[in-house]
C-alpha positions in Angstrom: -16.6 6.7 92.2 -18.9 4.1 91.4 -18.0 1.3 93.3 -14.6 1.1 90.6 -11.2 1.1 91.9 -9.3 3.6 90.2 -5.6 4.2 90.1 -4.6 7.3 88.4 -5.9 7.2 84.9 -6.4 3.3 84.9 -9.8 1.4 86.5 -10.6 -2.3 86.6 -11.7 -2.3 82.8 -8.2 -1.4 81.9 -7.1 -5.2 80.6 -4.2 -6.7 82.2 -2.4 -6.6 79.4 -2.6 -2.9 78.5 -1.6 -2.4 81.9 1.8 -4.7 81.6 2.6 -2.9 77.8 2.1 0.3 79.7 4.2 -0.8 82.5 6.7 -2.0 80.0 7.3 1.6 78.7 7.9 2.6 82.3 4.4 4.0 83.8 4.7 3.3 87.4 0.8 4.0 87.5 -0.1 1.1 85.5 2.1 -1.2 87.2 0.6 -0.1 90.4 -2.5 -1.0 89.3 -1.2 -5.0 88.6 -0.2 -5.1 92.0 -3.7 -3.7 93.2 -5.3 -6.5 91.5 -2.6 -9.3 92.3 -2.0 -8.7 95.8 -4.1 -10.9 97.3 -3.0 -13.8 95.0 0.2 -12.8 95.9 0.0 -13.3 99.4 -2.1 -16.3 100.1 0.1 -18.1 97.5 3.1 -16.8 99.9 1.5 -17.6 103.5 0.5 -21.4 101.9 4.3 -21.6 100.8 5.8 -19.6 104.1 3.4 -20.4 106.4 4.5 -17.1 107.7 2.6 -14.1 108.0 5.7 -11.7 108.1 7.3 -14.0 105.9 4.6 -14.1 103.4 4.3 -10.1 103.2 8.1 -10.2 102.5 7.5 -13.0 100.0 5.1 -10.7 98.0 7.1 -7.4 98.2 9.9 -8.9 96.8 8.3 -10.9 93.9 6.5 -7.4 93.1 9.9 -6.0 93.1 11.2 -8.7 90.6 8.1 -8.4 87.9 8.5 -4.7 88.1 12.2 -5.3 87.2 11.8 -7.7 85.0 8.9 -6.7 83.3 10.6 -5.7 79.9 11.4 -9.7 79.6 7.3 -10.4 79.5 6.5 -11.8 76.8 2.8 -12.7 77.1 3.4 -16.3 76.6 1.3 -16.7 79.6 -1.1 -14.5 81.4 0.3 -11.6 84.0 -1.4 -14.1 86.6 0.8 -16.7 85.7 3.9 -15.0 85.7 3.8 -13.5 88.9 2.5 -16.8 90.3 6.0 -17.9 89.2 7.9 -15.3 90.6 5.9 -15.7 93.7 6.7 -19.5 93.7 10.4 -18.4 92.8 11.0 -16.2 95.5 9.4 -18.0 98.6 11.8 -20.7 97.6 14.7 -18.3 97.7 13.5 -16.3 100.7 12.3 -19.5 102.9 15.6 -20.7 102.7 17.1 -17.9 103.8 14.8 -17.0 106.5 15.1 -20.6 108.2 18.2 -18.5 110.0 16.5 -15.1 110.5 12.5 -16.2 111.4 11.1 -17.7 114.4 7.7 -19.3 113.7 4.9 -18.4 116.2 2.6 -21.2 116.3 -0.2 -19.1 115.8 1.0 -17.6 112.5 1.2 -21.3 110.9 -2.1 -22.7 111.9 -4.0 -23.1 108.9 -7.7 -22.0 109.2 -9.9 -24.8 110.4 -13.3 -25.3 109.4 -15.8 -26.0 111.5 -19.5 -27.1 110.8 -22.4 -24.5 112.1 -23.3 -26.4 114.5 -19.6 -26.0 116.5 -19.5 -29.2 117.8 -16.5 -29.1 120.8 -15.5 -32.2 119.9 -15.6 -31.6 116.1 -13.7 -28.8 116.6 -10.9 -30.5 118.8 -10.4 -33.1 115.8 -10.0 -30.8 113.0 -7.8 -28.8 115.3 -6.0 -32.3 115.8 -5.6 -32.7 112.2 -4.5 -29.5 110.9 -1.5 -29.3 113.1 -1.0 -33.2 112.0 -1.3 -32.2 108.2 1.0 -29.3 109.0 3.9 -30.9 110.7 3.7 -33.6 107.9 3.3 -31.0 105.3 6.6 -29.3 106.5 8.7 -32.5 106.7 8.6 -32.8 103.1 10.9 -30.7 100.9 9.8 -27.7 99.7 9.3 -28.3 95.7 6.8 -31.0 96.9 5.2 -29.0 99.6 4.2 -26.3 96.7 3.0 -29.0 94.5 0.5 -30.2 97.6 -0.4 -26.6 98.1 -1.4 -25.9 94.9 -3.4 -29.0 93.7 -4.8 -30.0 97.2 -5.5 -26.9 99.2 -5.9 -24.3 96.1 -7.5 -27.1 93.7 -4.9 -25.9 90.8 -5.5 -28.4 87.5 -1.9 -30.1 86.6 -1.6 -27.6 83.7 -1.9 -24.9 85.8 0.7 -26.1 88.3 3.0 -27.2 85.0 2.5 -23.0 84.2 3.2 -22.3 87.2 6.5 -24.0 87.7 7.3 -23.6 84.3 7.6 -27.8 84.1 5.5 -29.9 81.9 2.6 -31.8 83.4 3.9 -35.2 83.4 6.5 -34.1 85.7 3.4 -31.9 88.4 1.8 -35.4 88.1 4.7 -37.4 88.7 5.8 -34.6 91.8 2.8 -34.7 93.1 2.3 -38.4 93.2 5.8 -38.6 94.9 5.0 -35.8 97.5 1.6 -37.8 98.4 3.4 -41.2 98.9 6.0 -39.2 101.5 2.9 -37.3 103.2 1.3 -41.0 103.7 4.7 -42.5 104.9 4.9 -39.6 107.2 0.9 -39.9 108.4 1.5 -43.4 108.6 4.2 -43.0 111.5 2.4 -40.9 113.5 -0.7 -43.1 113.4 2.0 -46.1 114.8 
């Protein structure tokens, strides 16, 4: 099929936005297809805010659920990307809290991936191991409208009008979060250096 993924009578030419005016008048199909190309996004924006594999798939099932029930109420202000960033943001908040009572972490689901030089240096690899579970625990300790805000700018390199989008806040106030979550991250760090 020519290398193009195709989902009943829509293919990756089909623009997002056809797809969401399709989807609007009820065609399952098109809709489909947004999920197809937003799933990824979807979950690795839900694991960075879950740190949760199980977690994150629930994360992204449910904020699909939510666009495709709310998708009469797009309005194209933003892009399709955008919103469902939102609702993804939206609903990890919602389901993170509930799940504190329902999920036990495995430590192996919430390591982030280290990276390691070519050369895998033991002892190279020991200290970034060292410091990921450091910038974990610290990351965690802080509450969660910050944690996203540190997500999004430091490990996905978002610009502070994306993050404003995002949130649906202006960008003074993602600069002003973010420079508040990094002063409790470098309190926190600082105590564990002591």
């Amino acid at each position: 099929m020519n290398n193009v993924t195709k989902i009943n009578n829509f293919n990756e030419d089909t623009s997002n936005s056809e797809l969401v005016k399709k989807s609007q008048g009820g065609d399952k199909a098109a809709f489909e297809m947004l999920v197809h190309r937003h799933q990824d996004l979807v979950f690795s924006l839900a694991f960075k805010l879950t740190g949760n594999k199980e977690l994150a798939n629930d994360v992204g099932q449910d904020a699909f659920i939510r666009a495709w029930e709310a998708i009469d109420k797009f309005r194209g202000d933003s892009t399709f990307s955008t919103w469902i960033y939102r609702i993804t943001v939206n609903t990890a908040w919602t389901l993170r809290k509930k799940a504190k009572k329902h999920y036990s972490l495995n430590i192996e689901d919430t390591q982030e991936p280290v990276v390691i030089d070519e050369k895998n240096d033991p002892e190279l690899i020991a200290i970034n191991s060292d410091l990921s579970s450091v910038l974990r625990k610290a990351l965690d300790q802080i509450p969660l409208e910050q944690r996203i805000i540190v997500e999004l700018k430091n490990i996905e390199g978002r610009s502070h009008k994306e993050i404003a989008e995002y949130l649906d806040i202006s960008v003074t106030a993602a600069k002003v979060r973010l420079h508040r979550a990094h002063q409790k991250l470098r309190t926190i760090l600082e105590d564990v250096e002591a």
